[in-house]
HTML snippet that shows the backbone in 3Dmol.js (N, CA, C, O; Angstrom):
<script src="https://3Dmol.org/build/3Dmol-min.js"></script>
<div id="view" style="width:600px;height:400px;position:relative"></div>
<script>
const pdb = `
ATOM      1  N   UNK A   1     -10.871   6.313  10.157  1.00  0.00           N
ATOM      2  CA  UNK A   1     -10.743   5.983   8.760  1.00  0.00           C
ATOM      3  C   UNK A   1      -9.292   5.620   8.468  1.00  0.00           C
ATOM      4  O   UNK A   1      -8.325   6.329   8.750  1.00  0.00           O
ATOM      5  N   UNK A   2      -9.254   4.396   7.852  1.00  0.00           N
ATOM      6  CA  UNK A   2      -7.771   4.505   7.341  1.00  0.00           C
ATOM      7  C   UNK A   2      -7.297   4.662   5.853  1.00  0.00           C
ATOM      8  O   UNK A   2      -8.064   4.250   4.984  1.00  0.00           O
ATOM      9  N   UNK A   3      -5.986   5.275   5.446  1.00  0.00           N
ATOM     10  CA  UNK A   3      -5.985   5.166   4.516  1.00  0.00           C
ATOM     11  C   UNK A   3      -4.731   5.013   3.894  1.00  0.00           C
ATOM     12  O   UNK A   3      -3.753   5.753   3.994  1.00  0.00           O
ATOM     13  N   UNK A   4      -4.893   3.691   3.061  1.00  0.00           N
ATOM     14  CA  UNK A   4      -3.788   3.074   2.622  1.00  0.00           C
ATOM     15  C   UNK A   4      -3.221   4.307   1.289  1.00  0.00           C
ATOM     16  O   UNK A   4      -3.910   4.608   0.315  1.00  0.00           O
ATOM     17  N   UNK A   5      -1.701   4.910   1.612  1.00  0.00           N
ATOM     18  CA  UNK A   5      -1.205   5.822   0.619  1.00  0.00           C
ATOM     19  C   UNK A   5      -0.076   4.588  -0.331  1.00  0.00           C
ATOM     20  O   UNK A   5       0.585   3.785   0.327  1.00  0.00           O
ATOM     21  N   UNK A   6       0.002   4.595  -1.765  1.00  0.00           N
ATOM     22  CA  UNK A   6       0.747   3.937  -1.947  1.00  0.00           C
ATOM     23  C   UNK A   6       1.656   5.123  -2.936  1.00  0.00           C
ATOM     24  O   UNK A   6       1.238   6.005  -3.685  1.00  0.00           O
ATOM     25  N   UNK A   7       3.054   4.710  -2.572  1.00  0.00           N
ATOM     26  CA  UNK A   7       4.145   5.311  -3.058  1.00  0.00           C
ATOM     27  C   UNK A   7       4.290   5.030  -4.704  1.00  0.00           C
ATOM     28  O   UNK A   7       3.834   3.911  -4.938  1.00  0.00           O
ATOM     29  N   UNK A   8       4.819   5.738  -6.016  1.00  0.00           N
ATOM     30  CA  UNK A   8       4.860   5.059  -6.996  1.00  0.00           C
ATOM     31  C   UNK A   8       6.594   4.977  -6.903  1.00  0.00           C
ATOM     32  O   UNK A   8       7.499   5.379  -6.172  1.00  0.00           O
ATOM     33  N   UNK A   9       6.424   4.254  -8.035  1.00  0.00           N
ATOM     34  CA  UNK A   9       8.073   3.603  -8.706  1.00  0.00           C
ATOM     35  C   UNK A   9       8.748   5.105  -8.981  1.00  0.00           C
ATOM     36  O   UNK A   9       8.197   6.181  -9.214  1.00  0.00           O
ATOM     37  N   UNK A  10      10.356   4.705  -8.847  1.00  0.00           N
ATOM     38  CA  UNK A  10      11.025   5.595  -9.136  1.00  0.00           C
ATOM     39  C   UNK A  10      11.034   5.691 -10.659  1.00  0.00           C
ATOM     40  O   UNK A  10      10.827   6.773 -11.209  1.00  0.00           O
ATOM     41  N   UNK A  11      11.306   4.411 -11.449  1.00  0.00           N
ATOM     42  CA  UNK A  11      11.720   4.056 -12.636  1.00  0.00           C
ATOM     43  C   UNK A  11      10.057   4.056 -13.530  1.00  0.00           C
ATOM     44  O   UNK A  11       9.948   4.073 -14.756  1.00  0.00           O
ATOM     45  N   UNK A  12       9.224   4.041 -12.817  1.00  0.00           N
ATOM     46  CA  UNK A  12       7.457   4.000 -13.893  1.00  0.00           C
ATOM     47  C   UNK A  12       6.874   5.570 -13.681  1.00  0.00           C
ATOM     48  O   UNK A  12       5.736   5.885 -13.333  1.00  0.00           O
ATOM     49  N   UNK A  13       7.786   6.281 -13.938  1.00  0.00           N
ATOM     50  CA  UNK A  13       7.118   7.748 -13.898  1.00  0.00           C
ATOM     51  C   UNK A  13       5.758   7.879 -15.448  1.00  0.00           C
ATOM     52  O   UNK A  13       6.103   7.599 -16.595  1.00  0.00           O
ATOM     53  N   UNK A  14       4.455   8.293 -15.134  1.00  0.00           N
ATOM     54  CA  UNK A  14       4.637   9.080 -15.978  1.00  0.00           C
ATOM     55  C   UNK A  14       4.243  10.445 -16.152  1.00  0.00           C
ATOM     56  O   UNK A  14       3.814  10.754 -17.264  1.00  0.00           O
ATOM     57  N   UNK A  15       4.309  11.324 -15.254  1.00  0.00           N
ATOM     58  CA  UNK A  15       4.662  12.338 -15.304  1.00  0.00           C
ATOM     59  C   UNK A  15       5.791  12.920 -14.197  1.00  0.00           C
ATOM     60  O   UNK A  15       5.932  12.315 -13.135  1.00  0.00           O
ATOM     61  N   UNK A  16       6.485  13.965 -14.455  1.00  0.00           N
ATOM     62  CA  UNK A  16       7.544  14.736 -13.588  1.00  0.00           C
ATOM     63  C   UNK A  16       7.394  14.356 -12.999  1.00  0.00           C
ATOM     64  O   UNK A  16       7.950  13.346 -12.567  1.00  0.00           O
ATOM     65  N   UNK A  17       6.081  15.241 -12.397  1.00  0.00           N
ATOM     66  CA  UNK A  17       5.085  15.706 -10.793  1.00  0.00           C
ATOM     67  C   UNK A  17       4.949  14.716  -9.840  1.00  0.00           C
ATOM     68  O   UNK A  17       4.717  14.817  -8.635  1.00  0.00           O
ATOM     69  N   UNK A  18       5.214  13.252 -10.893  1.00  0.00           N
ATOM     70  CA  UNK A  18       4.073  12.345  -9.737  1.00  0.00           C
ATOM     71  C   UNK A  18       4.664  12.358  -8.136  1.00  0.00           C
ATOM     72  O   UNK A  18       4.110  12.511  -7.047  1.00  0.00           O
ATOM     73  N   UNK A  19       6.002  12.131  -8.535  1.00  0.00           N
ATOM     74  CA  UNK A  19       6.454  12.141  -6.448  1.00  0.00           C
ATOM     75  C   UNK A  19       6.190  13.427  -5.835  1.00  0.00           C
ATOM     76  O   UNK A  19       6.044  13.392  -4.613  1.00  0.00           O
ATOM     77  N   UNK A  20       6.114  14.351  -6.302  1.00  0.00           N
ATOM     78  CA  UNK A  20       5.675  15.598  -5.661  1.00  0.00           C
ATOM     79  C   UNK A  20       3.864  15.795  -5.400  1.00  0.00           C
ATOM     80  O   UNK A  20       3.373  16.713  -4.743  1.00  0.00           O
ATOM     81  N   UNK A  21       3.200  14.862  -5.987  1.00  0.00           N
ATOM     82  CA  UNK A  21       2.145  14.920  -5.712  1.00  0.00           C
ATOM     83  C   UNK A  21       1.393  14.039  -4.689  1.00  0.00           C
ATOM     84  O   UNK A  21       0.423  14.167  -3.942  1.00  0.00           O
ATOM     85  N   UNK A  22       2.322  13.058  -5.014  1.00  0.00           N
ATOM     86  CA  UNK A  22       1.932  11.827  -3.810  1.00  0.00           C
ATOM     87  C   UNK A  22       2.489  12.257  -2.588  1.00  0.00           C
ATOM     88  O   UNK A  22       1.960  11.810  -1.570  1.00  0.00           O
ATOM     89  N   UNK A  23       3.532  13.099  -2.460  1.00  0.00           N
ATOM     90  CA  UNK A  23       4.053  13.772  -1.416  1.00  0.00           C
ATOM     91  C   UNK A  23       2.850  14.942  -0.392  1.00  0.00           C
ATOM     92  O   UNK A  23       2.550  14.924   0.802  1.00  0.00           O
ATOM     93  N   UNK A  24       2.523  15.637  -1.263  1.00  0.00           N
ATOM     94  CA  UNK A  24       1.468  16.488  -0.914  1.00  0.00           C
ATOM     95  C   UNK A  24       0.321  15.764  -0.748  1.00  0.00           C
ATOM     96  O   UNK A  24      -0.233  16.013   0.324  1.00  0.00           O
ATOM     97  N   UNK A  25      -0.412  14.688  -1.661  1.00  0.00           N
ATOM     98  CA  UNK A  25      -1.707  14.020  -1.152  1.00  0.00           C
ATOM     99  C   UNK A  25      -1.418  13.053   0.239  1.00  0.00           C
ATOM    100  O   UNK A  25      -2.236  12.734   1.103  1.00  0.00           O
ATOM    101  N   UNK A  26       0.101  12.685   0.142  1.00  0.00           N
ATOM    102  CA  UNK A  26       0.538  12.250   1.794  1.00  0.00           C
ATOM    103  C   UNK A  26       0.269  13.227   3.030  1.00  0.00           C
ATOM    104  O   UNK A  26      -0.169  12.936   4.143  1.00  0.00           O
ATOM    105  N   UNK A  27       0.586  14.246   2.610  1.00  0.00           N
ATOM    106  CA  UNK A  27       0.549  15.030   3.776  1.00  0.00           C
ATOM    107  C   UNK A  27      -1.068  15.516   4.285  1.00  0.00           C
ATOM    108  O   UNK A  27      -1.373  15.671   5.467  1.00  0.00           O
ATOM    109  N   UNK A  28      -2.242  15.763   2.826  1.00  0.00           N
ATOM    110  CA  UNK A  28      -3.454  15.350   3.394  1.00  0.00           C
ATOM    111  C   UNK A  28      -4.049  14.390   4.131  1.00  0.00           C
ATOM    112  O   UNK A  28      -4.867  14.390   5.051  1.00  0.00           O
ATOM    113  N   UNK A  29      -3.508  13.642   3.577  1.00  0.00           N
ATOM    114  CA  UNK A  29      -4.207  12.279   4.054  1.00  0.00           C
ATOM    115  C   UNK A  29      -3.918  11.839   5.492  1.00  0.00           C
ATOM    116  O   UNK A  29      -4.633  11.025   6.076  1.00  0.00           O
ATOM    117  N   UNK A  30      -2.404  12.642   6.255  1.00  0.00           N
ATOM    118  CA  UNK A  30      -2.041  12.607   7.738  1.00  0.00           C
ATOM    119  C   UNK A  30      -2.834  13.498   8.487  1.00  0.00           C
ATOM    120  O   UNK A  30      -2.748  13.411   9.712  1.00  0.00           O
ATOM    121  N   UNK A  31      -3.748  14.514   7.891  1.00  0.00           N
ATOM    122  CA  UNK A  31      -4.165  15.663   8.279  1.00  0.00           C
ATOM    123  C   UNK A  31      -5.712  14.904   8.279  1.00  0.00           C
ATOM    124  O   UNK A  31      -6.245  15.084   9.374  1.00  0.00           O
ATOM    125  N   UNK A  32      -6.518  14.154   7.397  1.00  0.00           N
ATOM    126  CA  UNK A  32      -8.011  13.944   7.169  1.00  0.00           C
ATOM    127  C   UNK A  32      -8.632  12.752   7.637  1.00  0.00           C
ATOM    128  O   UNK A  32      -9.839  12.513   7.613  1.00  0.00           O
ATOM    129  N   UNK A  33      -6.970  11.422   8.417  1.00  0.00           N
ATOM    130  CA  UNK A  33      -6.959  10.681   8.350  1.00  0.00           C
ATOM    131  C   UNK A  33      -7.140   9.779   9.950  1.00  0.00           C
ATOM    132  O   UNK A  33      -6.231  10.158  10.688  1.00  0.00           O
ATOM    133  N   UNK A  34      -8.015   8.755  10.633  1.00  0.00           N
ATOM    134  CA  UNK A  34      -7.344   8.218  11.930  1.00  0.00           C
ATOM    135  C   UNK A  34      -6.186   7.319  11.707  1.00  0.00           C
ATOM    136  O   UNK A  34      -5.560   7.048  12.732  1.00  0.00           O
ATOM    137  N   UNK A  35      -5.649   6.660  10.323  1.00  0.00           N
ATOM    138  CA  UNK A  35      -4.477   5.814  10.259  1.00  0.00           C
ATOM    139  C   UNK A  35      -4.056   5.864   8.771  1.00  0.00           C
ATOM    140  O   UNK A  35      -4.678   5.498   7.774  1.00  0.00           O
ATOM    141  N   UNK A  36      -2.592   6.523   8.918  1.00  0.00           N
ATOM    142  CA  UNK A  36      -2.535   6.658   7.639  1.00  0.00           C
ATOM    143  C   UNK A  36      -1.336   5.340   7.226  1.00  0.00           C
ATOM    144  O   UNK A  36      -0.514   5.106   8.112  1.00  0.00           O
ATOM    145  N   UNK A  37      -1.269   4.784   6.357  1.00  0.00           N
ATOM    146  CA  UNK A  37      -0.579   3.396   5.969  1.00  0.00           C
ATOM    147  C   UNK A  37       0.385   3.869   4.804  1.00  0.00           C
ATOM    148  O   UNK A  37      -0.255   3.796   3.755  1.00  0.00           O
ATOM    149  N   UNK A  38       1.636   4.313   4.581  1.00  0.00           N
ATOM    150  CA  UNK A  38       2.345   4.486   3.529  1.00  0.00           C
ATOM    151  C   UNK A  38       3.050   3.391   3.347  1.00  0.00           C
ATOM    152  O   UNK A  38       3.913   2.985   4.124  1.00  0.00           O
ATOM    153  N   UNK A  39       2.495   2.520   1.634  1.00  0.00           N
ATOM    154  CA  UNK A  39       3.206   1.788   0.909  1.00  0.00           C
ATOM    155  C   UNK A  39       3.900   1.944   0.193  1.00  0.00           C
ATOM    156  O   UNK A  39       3.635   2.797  -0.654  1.00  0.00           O
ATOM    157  N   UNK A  40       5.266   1.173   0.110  1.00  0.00           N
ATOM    158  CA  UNK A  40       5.979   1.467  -0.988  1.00  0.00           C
ATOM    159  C   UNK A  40       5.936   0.455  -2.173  1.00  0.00           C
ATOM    160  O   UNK A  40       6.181  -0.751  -2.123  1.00  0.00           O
ATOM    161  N   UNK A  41       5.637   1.071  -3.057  1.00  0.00           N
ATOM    162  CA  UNK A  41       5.549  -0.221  -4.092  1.00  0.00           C
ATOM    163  C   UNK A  41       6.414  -0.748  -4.770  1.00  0.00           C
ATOM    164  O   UNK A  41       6.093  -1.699  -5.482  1.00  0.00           O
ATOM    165  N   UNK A  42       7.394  -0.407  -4.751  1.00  0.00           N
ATOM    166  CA  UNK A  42       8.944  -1.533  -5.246  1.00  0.00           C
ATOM    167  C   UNK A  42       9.305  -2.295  -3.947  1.00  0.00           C
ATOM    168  O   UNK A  42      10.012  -3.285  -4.137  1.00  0.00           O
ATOM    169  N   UNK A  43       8.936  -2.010  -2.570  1.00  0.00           N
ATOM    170  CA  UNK A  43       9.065  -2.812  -1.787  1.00  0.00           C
ATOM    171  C   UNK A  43       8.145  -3.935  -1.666  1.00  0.00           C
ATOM    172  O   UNK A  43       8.414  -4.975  -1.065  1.00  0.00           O
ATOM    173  N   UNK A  44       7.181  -3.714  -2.190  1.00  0.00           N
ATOM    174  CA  UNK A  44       5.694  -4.769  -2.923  1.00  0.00           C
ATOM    175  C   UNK A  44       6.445  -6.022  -4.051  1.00  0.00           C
ATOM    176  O   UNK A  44       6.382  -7.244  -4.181  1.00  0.00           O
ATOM    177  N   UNK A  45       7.089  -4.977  -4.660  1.00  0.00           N
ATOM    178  CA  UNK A  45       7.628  -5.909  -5.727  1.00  0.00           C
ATOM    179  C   UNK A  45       8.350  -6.807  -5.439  1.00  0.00           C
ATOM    180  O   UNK A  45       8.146  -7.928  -5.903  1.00  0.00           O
ATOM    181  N   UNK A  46       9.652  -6.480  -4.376  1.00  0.00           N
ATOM    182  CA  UNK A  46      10.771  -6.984  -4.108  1.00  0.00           C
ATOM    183  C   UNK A  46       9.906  -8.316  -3.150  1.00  0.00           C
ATOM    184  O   UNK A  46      10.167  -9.496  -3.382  1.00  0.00           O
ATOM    185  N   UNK A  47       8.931  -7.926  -2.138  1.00  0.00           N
ATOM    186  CA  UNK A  47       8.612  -9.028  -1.222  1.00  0.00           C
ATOM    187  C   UNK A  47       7.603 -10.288  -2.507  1.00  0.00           C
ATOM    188  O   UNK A  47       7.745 -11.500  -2.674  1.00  0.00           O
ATOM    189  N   UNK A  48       7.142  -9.808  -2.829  1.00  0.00           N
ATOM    190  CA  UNK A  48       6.736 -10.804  -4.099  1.00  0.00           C
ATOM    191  C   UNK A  48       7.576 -11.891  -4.620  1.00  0.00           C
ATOM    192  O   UNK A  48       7.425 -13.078  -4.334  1.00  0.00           O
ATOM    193  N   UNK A  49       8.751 -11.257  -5.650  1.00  0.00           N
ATOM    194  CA  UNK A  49       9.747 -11.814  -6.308  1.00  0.00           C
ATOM    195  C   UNK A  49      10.551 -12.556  -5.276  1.00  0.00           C
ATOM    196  O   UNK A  49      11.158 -13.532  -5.716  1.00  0.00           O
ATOM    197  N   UNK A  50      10.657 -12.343  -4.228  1.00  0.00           N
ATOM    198  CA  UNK A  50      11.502 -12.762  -2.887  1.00  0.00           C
ATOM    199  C   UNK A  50      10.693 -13.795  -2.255  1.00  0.00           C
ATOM    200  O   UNK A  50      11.356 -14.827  -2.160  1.00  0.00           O
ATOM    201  N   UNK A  51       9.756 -13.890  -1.882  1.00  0.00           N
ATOM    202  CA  UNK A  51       9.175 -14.471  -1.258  1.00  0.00           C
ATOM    203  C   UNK A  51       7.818 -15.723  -1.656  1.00  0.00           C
ATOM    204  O   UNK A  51       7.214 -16.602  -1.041  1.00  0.00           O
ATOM    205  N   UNK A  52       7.828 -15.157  -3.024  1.00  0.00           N
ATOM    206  CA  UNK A  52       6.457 -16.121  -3.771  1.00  0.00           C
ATOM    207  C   UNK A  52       7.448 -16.210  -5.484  1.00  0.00           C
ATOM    208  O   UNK A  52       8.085 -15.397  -6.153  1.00  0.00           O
ATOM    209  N   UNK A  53       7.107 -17.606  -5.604  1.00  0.00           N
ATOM    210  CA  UNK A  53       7.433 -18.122  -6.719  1.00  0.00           C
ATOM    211  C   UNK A  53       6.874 -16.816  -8.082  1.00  0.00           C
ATOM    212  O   UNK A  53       5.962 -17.139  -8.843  1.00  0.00           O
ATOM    213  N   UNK A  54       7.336 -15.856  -8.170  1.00  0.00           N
ATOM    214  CA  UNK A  54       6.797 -14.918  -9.091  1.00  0.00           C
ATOM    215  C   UNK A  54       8.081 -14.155  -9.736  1.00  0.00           C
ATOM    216  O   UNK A  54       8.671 -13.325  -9.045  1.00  0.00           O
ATOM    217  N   UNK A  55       8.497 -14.425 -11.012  1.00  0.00           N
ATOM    218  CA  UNK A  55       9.521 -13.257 -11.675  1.00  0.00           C
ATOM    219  C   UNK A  55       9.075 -12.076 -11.968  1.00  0.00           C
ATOM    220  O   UNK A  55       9.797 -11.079 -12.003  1.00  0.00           O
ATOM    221  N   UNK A  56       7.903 -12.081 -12.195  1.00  0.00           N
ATOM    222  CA  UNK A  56       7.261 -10.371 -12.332  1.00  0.00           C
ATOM    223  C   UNK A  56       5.798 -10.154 -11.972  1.00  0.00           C
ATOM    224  O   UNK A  56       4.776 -10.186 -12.656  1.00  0.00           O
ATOM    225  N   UNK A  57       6.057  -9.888 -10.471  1.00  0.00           N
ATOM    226  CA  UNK A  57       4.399  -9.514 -10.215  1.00  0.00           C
ATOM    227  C   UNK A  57       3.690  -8.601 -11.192  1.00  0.00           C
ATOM    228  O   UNK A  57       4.136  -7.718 -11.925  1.00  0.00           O
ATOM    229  N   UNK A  58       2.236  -9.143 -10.966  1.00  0.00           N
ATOM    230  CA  UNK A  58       1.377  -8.396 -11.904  1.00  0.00           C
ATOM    231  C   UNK A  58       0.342  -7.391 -10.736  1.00  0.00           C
ATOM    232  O   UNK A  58       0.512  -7.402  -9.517  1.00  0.00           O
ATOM    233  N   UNK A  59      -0.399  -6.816 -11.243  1.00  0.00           N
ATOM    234  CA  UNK A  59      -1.270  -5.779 -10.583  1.00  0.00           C
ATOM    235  C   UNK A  59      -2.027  -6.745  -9.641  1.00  0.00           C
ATOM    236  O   UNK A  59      -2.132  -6.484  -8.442  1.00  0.00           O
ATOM    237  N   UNK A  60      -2.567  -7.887 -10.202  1.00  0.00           N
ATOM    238  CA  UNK A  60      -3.686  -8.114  -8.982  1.00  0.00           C
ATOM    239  C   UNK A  60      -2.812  -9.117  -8.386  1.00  0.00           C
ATOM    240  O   UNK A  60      -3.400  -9.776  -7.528  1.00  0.00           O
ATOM    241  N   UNK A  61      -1.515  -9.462  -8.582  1.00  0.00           N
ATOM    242  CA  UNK A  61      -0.643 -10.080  -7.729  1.00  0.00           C
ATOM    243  C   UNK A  61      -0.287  -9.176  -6.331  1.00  0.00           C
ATOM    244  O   UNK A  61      -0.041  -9.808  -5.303  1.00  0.00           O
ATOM    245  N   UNK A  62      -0.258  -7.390  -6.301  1.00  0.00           N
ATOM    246  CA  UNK A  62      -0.299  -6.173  -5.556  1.00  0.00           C
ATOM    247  C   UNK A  62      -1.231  -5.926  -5.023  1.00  0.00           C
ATOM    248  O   UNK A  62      -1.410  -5.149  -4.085  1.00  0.00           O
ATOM    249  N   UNK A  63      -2.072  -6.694  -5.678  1.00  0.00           N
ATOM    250  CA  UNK A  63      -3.490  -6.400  -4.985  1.00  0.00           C
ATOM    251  C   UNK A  63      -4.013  -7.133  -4.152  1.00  0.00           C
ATOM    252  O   UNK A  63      -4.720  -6.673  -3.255  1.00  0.00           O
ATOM    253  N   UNK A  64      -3.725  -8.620  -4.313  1.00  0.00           N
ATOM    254  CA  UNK A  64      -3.975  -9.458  -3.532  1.00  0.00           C
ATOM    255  C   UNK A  64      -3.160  -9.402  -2.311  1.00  0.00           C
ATOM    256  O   UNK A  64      -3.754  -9.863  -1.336  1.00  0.00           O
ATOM    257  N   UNK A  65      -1.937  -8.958  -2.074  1.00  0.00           N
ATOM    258  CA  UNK A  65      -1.060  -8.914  -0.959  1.00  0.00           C
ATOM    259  C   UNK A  65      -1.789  -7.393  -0.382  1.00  0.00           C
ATOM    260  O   UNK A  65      -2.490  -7.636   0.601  1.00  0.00           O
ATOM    261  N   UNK A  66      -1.790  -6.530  -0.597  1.00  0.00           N
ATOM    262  CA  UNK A  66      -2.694  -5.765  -0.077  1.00  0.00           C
ATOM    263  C   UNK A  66      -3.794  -6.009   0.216  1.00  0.00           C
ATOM    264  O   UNK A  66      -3.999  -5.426   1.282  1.00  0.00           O
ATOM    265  N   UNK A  67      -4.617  -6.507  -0.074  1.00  0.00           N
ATOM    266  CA  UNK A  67      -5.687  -6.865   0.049  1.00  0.00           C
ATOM    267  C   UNK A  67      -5.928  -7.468   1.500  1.00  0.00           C
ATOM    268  O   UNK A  67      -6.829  -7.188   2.291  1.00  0.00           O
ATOM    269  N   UNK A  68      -4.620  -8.598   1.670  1.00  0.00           N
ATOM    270  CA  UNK A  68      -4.775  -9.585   2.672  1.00  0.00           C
ATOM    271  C   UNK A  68      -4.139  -8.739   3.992  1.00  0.00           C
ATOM    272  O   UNK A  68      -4.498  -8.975   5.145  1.00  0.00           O
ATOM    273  N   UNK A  69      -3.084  -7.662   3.616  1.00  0.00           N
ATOM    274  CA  UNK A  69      -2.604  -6.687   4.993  1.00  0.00           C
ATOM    275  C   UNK A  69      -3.579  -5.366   5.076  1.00  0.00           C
ATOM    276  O   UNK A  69      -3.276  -4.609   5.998  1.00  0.00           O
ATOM    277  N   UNK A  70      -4.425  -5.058   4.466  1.00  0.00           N
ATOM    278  CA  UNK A  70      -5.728  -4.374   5.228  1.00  0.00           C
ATOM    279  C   UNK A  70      -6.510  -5.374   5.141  1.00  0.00           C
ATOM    280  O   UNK A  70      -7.344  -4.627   5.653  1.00  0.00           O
ATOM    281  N   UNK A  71      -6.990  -6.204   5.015  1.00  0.00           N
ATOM    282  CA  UNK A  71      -8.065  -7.290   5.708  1.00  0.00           C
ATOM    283  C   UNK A  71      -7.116  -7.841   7.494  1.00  0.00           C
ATOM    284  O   UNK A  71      -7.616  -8.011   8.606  1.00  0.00           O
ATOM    285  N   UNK A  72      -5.802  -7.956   7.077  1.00  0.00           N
ATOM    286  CA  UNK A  72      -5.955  -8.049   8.803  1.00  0.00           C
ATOM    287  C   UNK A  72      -5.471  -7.277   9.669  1.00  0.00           C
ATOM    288  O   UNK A  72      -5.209  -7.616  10.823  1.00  0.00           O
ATOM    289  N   UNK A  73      -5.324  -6.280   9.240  1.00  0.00           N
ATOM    290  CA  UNK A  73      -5.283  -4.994   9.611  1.00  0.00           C
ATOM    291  C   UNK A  73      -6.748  -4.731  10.566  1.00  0.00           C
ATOM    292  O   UNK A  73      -6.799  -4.706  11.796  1.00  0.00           O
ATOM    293  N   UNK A  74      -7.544  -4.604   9.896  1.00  0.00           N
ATOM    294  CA  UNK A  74      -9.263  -4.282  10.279  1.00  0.00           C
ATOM    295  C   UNK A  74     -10.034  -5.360  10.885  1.00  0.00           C
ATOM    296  O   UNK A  74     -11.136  -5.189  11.406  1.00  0.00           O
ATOM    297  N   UNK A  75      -8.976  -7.298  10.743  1.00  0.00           N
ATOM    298  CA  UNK A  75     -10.159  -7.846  11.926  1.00  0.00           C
ATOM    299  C   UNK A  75     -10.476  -7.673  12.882  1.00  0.00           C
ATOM    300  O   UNK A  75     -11.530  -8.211  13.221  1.00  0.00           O
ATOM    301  N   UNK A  76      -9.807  -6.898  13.771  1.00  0.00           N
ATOM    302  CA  UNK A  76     -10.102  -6.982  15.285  1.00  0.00           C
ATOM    303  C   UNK A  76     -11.460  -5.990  15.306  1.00  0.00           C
ATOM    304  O   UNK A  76     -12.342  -6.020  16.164  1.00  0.00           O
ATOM    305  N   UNK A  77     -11.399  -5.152  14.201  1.00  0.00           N
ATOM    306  CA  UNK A  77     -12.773  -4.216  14.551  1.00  0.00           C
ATOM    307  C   UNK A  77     -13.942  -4.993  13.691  1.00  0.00           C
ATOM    308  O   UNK A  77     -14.999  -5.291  14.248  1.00  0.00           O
ATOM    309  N   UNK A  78     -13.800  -5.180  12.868  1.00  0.00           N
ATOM    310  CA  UNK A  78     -14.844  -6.270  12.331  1.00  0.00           C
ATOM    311  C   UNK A  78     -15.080  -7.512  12.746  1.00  0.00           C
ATOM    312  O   UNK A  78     -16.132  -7.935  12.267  1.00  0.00           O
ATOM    313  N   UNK A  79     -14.656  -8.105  13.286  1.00  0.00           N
ATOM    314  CA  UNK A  79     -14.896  -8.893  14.619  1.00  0.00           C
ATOM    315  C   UNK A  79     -14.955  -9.461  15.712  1.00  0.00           C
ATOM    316  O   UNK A  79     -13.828  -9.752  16.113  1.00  0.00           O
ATOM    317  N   UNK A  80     -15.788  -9.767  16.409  1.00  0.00           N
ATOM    318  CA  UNK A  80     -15.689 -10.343  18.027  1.00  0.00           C
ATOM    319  C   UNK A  80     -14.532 -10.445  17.980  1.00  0.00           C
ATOM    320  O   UNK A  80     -14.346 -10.747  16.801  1.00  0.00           O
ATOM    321  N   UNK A  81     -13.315 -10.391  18.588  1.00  0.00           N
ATOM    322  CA  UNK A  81     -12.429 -10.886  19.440  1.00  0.00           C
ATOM    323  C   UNK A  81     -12.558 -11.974  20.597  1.00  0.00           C
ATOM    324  O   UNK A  81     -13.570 -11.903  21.295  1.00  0.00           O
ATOM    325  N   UNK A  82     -11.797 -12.791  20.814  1.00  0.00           N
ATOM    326  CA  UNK A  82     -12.539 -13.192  22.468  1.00  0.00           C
ATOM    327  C   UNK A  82     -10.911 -13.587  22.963  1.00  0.00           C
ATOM    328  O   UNK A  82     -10.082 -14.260  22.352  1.00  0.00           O
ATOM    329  N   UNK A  83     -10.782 -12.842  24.420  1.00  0.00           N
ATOM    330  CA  UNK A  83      -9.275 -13.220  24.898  1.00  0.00           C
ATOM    331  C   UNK A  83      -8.928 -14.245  25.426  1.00  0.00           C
ATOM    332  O   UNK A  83      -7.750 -14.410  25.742  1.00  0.00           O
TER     333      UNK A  83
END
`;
const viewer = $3Dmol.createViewer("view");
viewer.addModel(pdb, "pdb");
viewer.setStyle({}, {cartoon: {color: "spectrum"}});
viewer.zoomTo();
viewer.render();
</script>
């Protein structure tokens, strides 16, 4: 099973807790997990704004780039290969 953990913003808190919680649901998820994937999401942001004509990514702008690095992440098991 894999499972993509994503990090939140330093600066979009909204509560205290949140890095202390994503910290601890990290450490489940190394424990429940066969591949665990920690994203950071201002590093999401930065490759966006950097790299694609975008001044302020939006959510399914994050989503779509995720989207496309676990989709090829998982082709080789979802399909034939041939060497």
């Amino acid at each position: 099973m894999i499972a993509p953990h994503i990090m939140p913003q330093k600066d979009a808190k909204s509560t205290v807790i949140e890095i202390y919680n994503s910290v601890l649901s990290m450490a489940r998820m190394t424990e429940n997990s066969d591949l665990t994937l920690p994203i950071d999401n201002p590093a999401i942001t930065r490759y966006l704004t950097h790299n694609y004509p975008i001044a302020c990514p939006t959510l399914e702008d994050h989503n779509y780039l995720l989207g496309q690095v676990l989709s090829n992440l998982t082709s080789a098991s979802r399909f034939r290969c041939y060497p």
